[in-house]
C-alpha positions in Angstrom: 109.8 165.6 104.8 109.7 163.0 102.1 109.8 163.5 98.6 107.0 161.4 97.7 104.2 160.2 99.7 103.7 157.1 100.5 100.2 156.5 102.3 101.3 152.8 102.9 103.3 151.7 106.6 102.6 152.4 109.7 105.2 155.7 110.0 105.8 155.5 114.0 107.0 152.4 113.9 109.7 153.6 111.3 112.4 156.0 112.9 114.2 156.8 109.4 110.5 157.9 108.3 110.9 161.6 107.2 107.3 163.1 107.2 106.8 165.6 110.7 107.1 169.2 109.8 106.5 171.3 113.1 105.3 174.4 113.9 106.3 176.9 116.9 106.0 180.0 118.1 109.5 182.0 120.0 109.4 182.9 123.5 109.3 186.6 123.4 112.7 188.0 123.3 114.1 184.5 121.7 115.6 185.6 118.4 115.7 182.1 115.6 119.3 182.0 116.2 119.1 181.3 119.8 116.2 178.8 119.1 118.4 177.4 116.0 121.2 176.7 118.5 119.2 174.7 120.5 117.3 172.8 118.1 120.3 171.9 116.3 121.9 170.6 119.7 118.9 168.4 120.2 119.4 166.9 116.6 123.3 166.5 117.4 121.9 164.1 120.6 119.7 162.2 118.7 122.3 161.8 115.7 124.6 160.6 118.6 121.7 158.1 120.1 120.8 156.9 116.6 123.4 156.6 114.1 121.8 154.4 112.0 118.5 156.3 111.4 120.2 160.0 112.0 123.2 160.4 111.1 123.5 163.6 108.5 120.0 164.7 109.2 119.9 168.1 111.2 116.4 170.5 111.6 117.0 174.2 110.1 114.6 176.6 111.1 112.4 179.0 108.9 110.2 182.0 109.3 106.6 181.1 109.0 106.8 183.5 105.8 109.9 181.4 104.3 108.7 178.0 105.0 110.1 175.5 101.9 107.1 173.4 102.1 103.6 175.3 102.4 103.8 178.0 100.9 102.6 180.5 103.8 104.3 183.7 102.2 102.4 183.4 98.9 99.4 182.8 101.3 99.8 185.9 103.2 97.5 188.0 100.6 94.5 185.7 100.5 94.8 185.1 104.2 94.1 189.5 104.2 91.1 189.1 102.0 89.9 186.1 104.3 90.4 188.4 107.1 88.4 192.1 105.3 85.7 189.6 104.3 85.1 187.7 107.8 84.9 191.1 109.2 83.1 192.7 106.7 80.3 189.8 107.1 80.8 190.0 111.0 79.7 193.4 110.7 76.4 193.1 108.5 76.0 190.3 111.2 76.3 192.7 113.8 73.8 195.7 112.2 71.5 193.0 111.6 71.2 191.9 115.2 71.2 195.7 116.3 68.2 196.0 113.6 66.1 193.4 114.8 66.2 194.3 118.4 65.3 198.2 117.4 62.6 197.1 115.0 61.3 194.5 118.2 61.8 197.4 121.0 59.8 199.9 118.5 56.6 197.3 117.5 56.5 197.0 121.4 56.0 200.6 122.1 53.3 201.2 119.8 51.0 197.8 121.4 
């Protein structure tokens, strides 16, 4: 990631460009070491292909919870609260759906 951004520059064209953070979920029963072992022998190759642009830069992989850059462990609360509330207003949803067809299915019984 870089420091600063820097909204000027095409940054494809630019291979010492630092700006992709990824995202990825494990295999199930891949622990991070595993995946950290492989990940860091892809960077090794690409070090190797492109010294110039490369060379000293590695990838270290986080839990979602410990990312350095976003901030998703200090997230995790609000993300609950998001989570009580869309259900809680999924639910009123829900009763007033089942309401209106009971209220329809009773005016039509008494015609």
């Amino acid at each position: 990631m870089e420091e600063v951004f820097d909204a000027g520059g095409y940054k494809l064209d630019n291979r010492g460009a630092r700006w992709v953070e990824g995202f990825a979920k494990l295999k199930p029963g891949v622990t991070i070491q595993q995946a950290q072992s492989q990940i860091s022998t892809a960077a090794s190759q690409l070090e190797n292909d492109f010294p110039a642009t490369n060379r000293g830069r590695g990838v270290k992989l986080f839990p979602l919870s410990q990312t350095p850059f976003n901030g998703a462990g200090t997230l995790l609360s609000t993300l609950r609260i998001a989570f009580v509330v869309a259900a809680f207003v999924l639910l009123i949803a829900c009763a007033n759906v089942g309401t209106c067809c009971c209220s329809s299915q009773f005016h039509a019984g008494r015609r």
